[in-house]
C-alpha positions in Angstrom: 141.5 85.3 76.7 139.0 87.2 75.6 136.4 86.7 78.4 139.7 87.2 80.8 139.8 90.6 79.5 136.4 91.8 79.8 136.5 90.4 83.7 139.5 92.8 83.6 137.3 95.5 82.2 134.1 95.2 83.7 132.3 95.1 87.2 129.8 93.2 87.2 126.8 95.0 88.9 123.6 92.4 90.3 121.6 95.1 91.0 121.7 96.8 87.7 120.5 93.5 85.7 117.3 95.1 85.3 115.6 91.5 86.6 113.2 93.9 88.2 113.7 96.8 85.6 110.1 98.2 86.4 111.7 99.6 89.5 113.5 102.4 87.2 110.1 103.6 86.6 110.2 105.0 89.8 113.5 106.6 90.2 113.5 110.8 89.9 115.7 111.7 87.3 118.8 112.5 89.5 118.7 108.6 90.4 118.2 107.9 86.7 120.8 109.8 85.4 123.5 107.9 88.1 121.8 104.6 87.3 122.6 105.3 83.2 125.8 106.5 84.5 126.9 103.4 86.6 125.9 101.0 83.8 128.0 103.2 81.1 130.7 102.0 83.0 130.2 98.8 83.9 128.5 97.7 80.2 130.6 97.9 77.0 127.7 97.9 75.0 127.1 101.7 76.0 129.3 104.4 74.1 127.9 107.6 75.8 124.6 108.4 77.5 123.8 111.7 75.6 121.8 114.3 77.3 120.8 117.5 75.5 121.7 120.7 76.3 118.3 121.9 76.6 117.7 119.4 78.7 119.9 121.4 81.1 118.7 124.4 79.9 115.0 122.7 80.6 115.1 120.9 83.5 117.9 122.1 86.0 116.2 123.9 89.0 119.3 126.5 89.7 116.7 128.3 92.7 113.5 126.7 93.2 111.0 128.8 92.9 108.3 129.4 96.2 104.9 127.0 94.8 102.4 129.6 95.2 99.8 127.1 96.4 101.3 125.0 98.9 99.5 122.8 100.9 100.5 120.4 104.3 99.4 116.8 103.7 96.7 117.3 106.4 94.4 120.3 104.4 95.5 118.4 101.5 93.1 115.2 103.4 90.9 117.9 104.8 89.8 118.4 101.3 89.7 115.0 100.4 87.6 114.3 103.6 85.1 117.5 102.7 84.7 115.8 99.4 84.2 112.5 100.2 81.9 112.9 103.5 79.8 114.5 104.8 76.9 115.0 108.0 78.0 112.1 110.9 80.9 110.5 108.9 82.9 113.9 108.2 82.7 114.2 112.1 83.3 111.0 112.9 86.9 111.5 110.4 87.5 114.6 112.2 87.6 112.6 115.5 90.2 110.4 114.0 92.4 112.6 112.7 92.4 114.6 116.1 93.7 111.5 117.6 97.1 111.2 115.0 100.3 112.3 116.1 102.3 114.4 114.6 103.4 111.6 111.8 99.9 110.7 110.7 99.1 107.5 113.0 96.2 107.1 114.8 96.9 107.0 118.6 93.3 106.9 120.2 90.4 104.4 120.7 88.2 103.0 118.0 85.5 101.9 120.7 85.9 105.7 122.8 85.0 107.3 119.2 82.1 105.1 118.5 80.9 105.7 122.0 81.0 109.0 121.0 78.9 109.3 117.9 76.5 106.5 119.0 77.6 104.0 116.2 78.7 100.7 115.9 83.3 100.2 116.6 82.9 98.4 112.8 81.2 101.5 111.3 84.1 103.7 112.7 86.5 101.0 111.7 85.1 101.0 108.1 85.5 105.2 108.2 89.4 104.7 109.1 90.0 102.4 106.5 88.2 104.2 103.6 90.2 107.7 105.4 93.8 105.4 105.2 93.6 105.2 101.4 92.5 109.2 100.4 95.7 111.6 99.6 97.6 112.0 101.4 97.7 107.9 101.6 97.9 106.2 105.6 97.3 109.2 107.5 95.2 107.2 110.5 97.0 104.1 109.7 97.6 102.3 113.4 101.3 101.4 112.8 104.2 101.1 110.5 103.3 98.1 109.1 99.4 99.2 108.5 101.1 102.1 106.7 103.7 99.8 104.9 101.0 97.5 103.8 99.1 100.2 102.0 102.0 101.5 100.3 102.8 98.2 99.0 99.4 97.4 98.2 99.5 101.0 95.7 103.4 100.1 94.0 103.4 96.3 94.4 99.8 95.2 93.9 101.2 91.6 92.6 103.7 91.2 95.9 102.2 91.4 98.8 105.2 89.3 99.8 106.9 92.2 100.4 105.4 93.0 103.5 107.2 90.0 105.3 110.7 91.1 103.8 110.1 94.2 105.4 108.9 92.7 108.6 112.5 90.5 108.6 114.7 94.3 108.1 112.7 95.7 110.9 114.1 92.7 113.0 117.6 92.3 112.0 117.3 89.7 109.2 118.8 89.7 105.6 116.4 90.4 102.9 117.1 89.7 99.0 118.5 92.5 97.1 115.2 92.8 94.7 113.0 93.7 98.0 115.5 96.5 99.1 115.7 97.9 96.0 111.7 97.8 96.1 111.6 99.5 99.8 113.8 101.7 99.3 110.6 103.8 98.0 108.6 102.7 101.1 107.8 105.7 103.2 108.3 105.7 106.8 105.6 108.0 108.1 102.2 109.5 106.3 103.0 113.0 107.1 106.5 114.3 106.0 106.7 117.6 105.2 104.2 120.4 102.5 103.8 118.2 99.1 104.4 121.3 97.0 107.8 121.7 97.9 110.5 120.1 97.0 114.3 119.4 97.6 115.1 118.8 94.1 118.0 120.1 91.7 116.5 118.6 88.8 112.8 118.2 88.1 111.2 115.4 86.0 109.2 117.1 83.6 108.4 120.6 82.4 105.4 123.0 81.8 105.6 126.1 80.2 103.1 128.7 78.8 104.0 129.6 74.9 102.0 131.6 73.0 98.8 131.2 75.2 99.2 127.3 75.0 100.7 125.1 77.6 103.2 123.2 76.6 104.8 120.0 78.6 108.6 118.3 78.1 109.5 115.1 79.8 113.2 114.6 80.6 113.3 111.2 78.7 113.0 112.9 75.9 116.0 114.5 75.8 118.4 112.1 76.2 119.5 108.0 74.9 121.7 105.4 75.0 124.1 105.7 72.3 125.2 101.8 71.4 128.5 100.9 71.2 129.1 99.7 67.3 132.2 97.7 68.1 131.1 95.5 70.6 127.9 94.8 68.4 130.0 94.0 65.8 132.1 91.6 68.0 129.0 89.7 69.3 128.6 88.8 65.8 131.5 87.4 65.4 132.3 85.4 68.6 130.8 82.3 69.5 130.1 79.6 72.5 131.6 81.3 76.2 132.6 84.7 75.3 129.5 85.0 72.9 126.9 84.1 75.9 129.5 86.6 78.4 128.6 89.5 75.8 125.2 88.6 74.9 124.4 89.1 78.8 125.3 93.3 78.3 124.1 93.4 75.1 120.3 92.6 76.9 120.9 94.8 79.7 121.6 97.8 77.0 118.4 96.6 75.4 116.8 96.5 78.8 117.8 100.1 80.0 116.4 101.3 76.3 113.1 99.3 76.7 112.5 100.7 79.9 113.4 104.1 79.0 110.9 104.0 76.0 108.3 103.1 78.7 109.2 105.7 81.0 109.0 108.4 78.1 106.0 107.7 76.3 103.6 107.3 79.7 104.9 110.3 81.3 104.4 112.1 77.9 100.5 110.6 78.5 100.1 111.5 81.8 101.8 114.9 81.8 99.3 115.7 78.3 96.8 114.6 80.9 97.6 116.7 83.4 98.0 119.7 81.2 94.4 118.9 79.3 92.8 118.3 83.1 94.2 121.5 85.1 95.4 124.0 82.5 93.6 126.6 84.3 95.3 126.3 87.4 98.4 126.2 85.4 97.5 129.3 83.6 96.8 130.9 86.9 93.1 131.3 85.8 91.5 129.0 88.1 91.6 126.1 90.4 92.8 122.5 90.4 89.8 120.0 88.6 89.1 116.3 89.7 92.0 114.1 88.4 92.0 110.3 89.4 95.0 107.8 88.9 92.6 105.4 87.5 91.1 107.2 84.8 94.8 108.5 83.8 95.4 105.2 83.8 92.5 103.7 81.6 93.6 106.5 79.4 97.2 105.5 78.9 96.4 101.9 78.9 98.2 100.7 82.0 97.3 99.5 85.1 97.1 102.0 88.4 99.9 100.7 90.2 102.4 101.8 87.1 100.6 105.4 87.2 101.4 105.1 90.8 105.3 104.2 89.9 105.7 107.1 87.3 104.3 110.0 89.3 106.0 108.8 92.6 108.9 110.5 93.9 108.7 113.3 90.3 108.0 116.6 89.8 107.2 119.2 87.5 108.3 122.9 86.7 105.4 124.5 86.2 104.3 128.5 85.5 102.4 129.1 89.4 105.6 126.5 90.6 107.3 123.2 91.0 105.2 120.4 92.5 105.0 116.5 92.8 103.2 114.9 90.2 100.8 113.7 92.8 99.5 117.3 93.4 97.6 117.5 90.9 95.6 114.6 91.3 92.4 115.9 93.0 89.5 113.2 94.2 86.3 114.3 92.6 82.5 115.2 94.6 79.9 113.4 94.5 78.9 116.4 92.3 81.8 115.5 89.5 83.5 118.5 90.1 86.8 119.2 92.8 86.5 120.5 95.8 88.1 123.8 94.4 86.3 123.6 91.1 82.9 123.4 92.9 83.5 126.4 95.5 85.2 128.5 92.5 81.5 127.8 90.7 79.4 128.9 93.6 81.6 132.2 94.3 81.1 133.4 90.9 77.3 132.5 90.8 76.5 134.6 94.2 79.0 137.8 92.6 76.7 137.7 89.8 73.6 137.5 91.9 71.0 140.1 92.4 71.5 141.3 96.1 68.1 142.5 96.2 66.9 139.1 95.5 70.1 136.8 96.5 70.1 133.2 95.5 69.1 130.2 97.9 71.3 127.5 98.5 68.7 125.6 96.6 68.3 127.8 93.7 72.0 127.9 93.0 72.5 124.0 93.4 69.7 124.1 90.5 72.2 126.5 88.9 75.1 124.1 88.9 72.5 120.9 87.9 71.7 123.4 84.8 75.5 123.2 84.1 75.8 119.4 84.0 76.9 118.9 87.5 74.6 116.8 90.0 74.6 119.1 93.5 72.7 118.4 96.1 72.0 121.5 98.5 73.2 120.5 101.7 76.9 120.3 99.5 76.1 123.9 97.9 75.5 125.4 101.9 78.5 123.4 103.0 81.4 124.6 100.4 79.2 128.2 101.0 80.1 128.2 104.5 83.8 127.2 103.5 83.8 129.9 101.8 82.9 132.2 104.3 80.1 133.5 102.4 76.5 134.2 104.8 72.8 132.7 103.6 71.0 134.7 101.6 69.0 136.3 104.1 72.4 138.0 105.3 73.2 138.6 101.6 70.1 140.6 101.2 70.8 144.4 101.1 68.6 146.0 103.4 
């Protein structure tokens, strides 16, 4: 009778089972939320999901604010390319990404470019491949399943099966429900729209300046799963059928807290991370510094592809703006230092300069070697020229 009733009561949900419960590590919180929602309805082992009211207060993006730095995927790889290459291969990328259209795949001929530069078609092969995995990730890819590959490659490192499944959809056929829940977070293009702004009502996490310090909040910690003391009670008391029936939700409401508790304490890391890393660009006192998803994720003690889940898809209120988590991770030069960090460096060394006896390339490259950071001149002349800045014989005052 008893299990007769609970039928009655409850709809039973597949996809919320949580068999692949490291999916919810990906949702945004406005999926999160309806997810919590659904399964407060559907499991009797949840009395209320309980969400603070400064979580509302905190989190709810009434009018998003204009980013003040944003950036189109394609400077966000010109930078990434700039730091990465330089001399033949930075011309060689160049080539490449002429040859995308307007979504990021490359449309031209890997033989025509290698003509071109006088170089083996496997050296400009290698160059597209190393290009396909820099942020913004696939731009040059050759197709949707290239692209597709990668992506699955950076969330799903242990199922590359994947890619068939989504082979199969693109024809017609059924997949299972665990893939389509999985690509459902597949993008269908490497170039979609600016990164730094987003369509979002509710961000994910929370950055503010108080009392000179920054100071992060992550939406998991502002709200729980309040259990349902009744039904705990009964699944002490019942046994055999109905016991097993309850048992079943009584996991899931574990399940959903586990998960949660994962959720919350590696955002808290990465965000601390993130506020420790680039607190000058969050102050507005400087630019973004070289953050890498694997040495956040050495840090936190997890393997890259879960970074990857948490910061996909979020985003984060911050004092210059919202942006995706992913912005602020920044590839490093070969110099240890960002792209931005290392030009903001060699601007303030030339404004402090004697302009009677300007600084070489060569003597402020020693400069920056002085400071701990290992510059080769040829990178010191090429971030001056980005800069728009003349040689020091143009420097000179006359």
């Amino acid at each position: 009778m008893l299990r007769n009733e609970l039928q009655l009561k409850l709809k039973v949900n597949l996809n919320l089972l949580l068999k692949n419960q490291v999916e919810i590590l990906l949702y945004p919180v406005q999926e999160l939320e309806q997810i919590l929602k659904e399964e407060k309805e559907s499991n009797p082992f949840i009395e209320e999901v309980c969400v603070s009211e400064r979580a509302y207060q905190l989190f709810e993006e009434k009018k998003l604010p204009e980013p003040k730095f944003r950036v189109h995927p394609l400077e966000l790889l010109q930078r990434n390319m700039r730091a990465e290459l330089e001399g033949i291969d930075l011309e060689i990328v160049s080539e490449l990404v002429a040859q995308t259209d307007e979504r990021g795949f490359f449309k031209g001929d890997i033989s025509s470019v290698a003509e071109k530069f006088q170089v083996p078609e496997e050296y400009v092969e290698d160059i597209r491949e190393f290009v396909m995995r820099l942020e913004p990730l696939g731009v040059c890819s050759r197709d949707l399943i290239e692209f597709v590959r990668l992506q699955i490659e950076d969330l799903y490192p242990e199922e590359p099966e994947l890619l068939e499944e989504f082979e199969s959809a693109l024809k017609g056929g059924s997949i299972s429900e665990s893939a389509k829940l999985k690509l459902s977070h597949i993008r269908l293009s490497p170039i979609e729209e600016e990164v730094s702004v987003p369509r979002v009502s509710k961000v994910d996490a929370v950055i503010e300046l108080d009392d000179g310090e920054m100071v992060g909040y992550i939406y998991e910690e502002l709200i729980d799963i309040r259990p349902n003391h009744s039904y705990m009670e009964m699944l002490q008391r019942v046994k055999g059928e109905a016991r097993e029936f309850l048992k079943e939700y009584m996991e899931r409401y574990e399940n959903f807290r586990k998960i949660l508790a994962v959720r919350r304490e590696n955002l808290r890391k990465i965000l601390n991370e993130i506020i420790e890393t680039q607190e000058g660009f969050l102050k507005g006192e400087g630019n973004l510094k070289s953050l890498l998803v694997k040495d956040v994720a050495e840090k936190v003690g997890v393997s890259e592809s879960t970074v990857s889940r948490l910061i996909s898809s979020k985003y984060v209120k911050t004092p210059q703006g919202t942006y995706p988590f992913r912005f602020f991770f920044v590839r490093e030069t070969v110099g240890g230092m960002s792209q931005e960090e290392l030009m903001r460096e060699i601007k303030e060394i030339i404004a402090g300069e004697d302009r009677r006896k300007p600084l070489s390339d060569d003597e402020i490259a020693k400069i920056l070697r002085e400071r701990g950071h290992n510059v080769a001149r040829r990178t010191v002349a090429k971030y001056r020229e980005l800069l728009g800045i003349p040689s020091s014989r143009k420097r000179r005052l006359k």
